[in-house]
N, C-alpha and C positions, 0 to 999 in steps of 0.2 A: 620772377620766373615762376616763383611757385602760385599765382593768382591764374596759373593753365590749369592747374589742379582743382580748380574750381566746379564743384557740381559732377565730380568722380569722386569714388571712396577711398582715394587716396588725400581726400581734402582734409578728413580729420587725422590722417598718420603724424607724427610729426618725426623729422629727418633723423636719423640715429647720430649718435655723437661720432664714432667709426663705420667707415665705410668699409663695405666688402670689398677689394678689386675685384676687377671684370676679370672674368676668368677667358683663358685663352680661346673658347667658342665664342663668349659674349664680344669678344674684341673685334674677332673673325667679322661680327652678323656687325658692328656698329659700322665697319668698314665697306664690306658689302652690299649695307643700304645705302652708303654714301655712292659707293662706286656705281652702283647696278639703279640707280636716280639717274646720276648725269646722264650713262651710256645710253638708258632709255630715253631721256628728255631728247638729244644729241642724234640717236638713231631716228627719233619721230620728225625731229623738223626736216634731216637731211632726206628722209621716204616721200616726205610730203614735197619737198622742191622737188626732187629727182620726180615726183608723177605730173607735178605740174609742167615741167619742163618737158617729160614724157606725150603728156596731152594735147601740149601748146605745136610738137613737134609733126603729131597726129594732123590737126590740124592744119597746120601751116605747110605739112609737106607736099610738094607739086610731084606730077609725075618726071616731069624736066629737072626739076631740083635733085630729084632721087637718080636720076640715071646721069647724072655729071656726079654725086655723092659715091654711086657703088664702079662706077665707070662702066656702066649699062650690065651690070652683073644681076645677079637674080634680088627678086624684092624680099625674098621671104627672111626671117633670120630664125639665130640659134639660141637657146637662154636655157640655160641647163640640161642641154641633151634637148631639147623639145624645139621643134621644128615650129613658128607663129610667124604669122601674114605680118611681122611689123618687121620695116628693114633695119638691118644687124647693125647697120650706122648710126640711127636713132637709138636703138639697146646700148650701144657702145660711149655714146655722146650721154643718153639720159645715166648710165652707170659713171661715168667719167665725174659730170656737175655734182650728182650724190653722193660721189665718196670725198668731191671737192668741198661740196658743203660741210659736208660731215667732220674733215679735217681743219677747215676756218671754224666753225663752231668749235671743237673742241679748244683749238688754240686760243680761244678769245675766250673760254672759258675760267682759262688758266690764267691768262692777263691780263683779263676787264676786269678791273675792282666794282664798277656799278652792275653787269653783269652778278658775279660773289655776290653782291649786295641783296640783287631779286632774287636770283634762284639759289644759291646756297646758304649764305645765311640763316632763311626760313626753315630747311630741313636741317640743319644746324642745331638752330633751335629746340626743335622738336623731338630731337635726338636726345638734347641735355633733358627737355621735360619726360623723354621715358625712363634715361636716367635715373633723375629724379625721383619719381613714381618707383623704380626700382629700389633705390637705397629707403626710402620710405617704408615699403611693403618688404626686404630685408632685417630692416631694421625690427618691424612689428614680428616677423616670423622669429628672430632671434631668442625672443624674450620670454 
């Protein structure tokens, strides 16, 4: 692990015999980076089908199809107070698959081990190598 340290000036530290614990912000922030990764990774895939789905619907929607969809009601819809020419069945259908992806992703996050494997492990890692680089650069400040 310590060959990350490589070609940073943490490469000639060497690791202190005692370590500091992480003090209760530091715990906070190792947490945080973990949590506020997935929720991002997790929010982006789920934005990105919910537009595609959005788009595809754009497309694909007939004016026949929309007036058996609203039961010949108005096309216009509503998305936060704001009144847009796209109909509220599409907003409600593209919101509906988004928050469905969002909720399969998460869940298969939690119980794909090969999933863990690509995307957490690596920030994992990288976690222990700041670590690291911490207890190192603690270690030298002690002395």
């Amino acid at each position: 692990m310590a060959a990350g340290l490589d070609g940073t000036p943490f490469e000639t530290m060497h690791t202190a015999t005692t370590r500091d614990p992480l003090t209760r912000t530091e715990r906070f922030n190792v947490i945080f980076v973990l949590a506020a990764t997935q929720i991002v990774q997790i929010l982006a895939v789920a934005i990105g089908t919910a537009l595609i789905f959005f788009v595809l619907g754009l497309i694909l929607l007939s004016p026949e199809l929309l007036a058996a969809w609203t039961r010949n009601g108005s096309s216009d819809g509503t998305l936060l107070g704001m009144t847009i020419p796209v109909p509220q069945a599409l907003i409600q259908i593209t919101l509906f698959l988004g928050g469905l992806t969002f909720m399969y992703i998460s869940a298969r996050a939690v119980g794909d081990g090969e999933y863990r494997s690509q995307f957490l492990d690596p920030l994992i890692g990288d976690l222990k190598l700041t670590l690291l680089a911490r207890n190192r650069y603690r270690g030298l400040a002690a002395k």
